[in-house]
Structures are given as structure tokens and as C-alpha cells.
N, C-alpha and C positions, 0 to 999 in steps of 0.2 A: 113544501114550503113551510116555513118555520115563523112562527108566530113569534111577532118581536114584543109582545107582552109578558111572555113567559121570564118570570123569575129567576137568574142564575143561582145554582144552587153554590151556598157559600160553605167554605170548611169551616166547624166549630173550633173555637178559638180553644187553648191549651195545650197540655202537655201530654204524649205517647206514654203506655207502660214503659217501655225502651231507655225512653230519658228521663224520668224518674227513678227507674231502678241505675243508670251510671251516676246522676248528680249523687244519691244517696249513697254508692259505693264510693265514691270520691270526698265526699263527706266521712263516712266511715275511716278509710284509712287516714284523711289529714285528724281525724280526732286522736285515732288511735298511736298516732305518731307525736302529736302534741302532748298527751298524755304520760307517753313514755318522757318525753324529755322532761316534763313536770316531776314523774317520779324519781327521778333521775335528780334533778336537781334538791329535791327532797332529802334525800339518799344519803348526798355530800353532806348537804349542811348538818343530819345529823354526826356523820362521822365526826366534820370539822369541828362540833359543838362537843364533841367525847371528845377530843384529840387536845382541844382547850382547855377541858378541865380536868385531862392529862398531864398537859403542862404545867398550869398552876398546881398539882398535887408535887409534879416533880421539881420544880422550883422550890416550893416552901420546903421539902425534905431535904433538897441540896443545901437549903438555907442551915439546916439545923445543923448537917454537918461541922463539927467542930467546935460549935456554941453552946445548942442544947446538950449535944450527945458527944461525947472525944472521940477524936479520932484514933481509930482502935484497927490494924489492920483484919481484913475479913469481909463475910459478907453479910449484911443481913435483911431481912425481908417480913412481907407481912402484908396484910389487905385491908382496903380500904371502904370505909363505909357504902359506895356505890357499887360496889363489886368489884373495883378495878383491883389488882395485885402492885407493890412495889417492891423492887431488890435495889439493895444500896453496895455498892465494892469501893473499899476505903484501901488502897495500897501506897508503899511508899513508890516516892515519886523520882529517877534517876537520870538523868544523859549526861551528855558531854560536857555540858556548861553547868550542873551542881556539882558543889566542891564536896570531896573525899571526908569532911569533916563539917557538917550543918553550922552553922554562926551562932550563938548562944544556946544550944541545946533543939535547933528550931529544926524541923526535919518536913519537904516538901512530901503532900500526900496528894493522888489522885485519885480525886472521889466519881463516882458514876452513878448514877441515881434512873435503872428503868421503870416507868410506871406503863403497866402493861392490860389492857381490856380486848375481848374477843381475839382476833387474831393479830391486834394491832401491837406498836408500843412507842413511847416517845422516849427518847436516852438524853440525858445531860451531864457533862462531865466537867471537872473545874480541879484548879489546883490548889489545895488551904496548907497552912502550914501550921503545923501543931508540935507539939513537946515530942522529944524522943522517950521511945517507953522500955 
């Protein structure tokens, strides 16, 4: 006969080794998956941040073309205070629709201006028109 006094014995409240070691694995990889995509986006912006002050290097030298410096067929080249590299190609410029004979001495040239860091490089090319030489 069973004594209706007696105390039912209760399970203590908490967590198994079991389900602490899965929340914590589960916890583990979404961290380490967050993580990556953080670095990840890190990553870009720096390239995207060189790639811009790629362009702006190659802009202002496309600039000069013609202005500061004549247009002079060739190529030439040379680095830049951040380390980047730049090459310039100044050629005359020809198709089907320039005439056989320039209009006052004026001769179409197409400039190309690479500015170039690690493996990367930005190109700009543009068409100025300069003296015949």
C-alpha cells in the first residue's frame, strides 16, 4: 500500500549536456557564417575604395592629355604616389568617317590612360584632337 503522503519526486528544472553542446554548435556556425559575410563585405569596399581612387587618378591624367602635355603619339608611364602604376597610349585616331586630310592642321588622337594596382586596373579612353606633328 503506498502512502499518499509521500512526496513525488520532481525533475530539476534545466538544460542536458546534450542541448547545450547543439544550441552552442548552432550558435558557432551562424557566427561564423555572419562573420564571413562581414568580411566579405569588408573586402569589397576596400577594393571599391582603390578602384576610386583609381579612377580619379585616371581621370585627372586623361585630363592632362593634350593640355598640360601634347599630344605626342606613344606611350608613356610612370607610378604613383600610393603605389598604383599608370600608362598613357596617345595614337592617331582613324575610320571611315575621318576625312583623308584633318581641317586646319587638327588631327583626331585616341588617348587610353590605364591606372593599374595589385591585380586590378581601371582603362579610360577618349578622343582629343591636337596639331599635326
Amino acid at each position: 500500500m503506498r502512502n499518499n503522503t509521500e512526496i513525488p519526486r520532481r525533475r530539476e528544472a534545466g538544460f542536458t549536456l546534450m542541448e547545450v553542446l547543439v544550441a552552442f554548435t548552432i550558435f558557432a556556425l551562424s557566427f561564423a557564417a555572419i562573420m564571413q559575410i562581414f568580411s566579405g563585405g569588408l573586402r569589397n569596399a576596400t577594393v571599391a575604395d582603390r578602384a576610386l581612387i583609381a579612377l580619379g587618378h585616371a581621370e585627372s591624367l586623361l585630363a592632362r592629355a593634350g593640355t598640360e602635355q601634347p599630344l605626342v603619339e606613344g606611350v608613356r608611364s610612370g607610378g604613383l604616389p600610393d603605389g598604383m602604376t599608370w600608362r598613357e597610349t596617345v595614337a592617331r585616331y582613324s575610320d571611315a568617317t575621318t576625312p583623308a586630310v584633318p581641317p586646319a592642321g587638327l588631327q583626331p588622337y585616341s588617348v587610353t590612360v590605364t591606372v593599374s594596382w595589385d591585380d586590378r586596373d581601371v582603362t579610360l579612353t577618349t578622343l582629343r584632337l591636337g596639331g599635326t606633328t
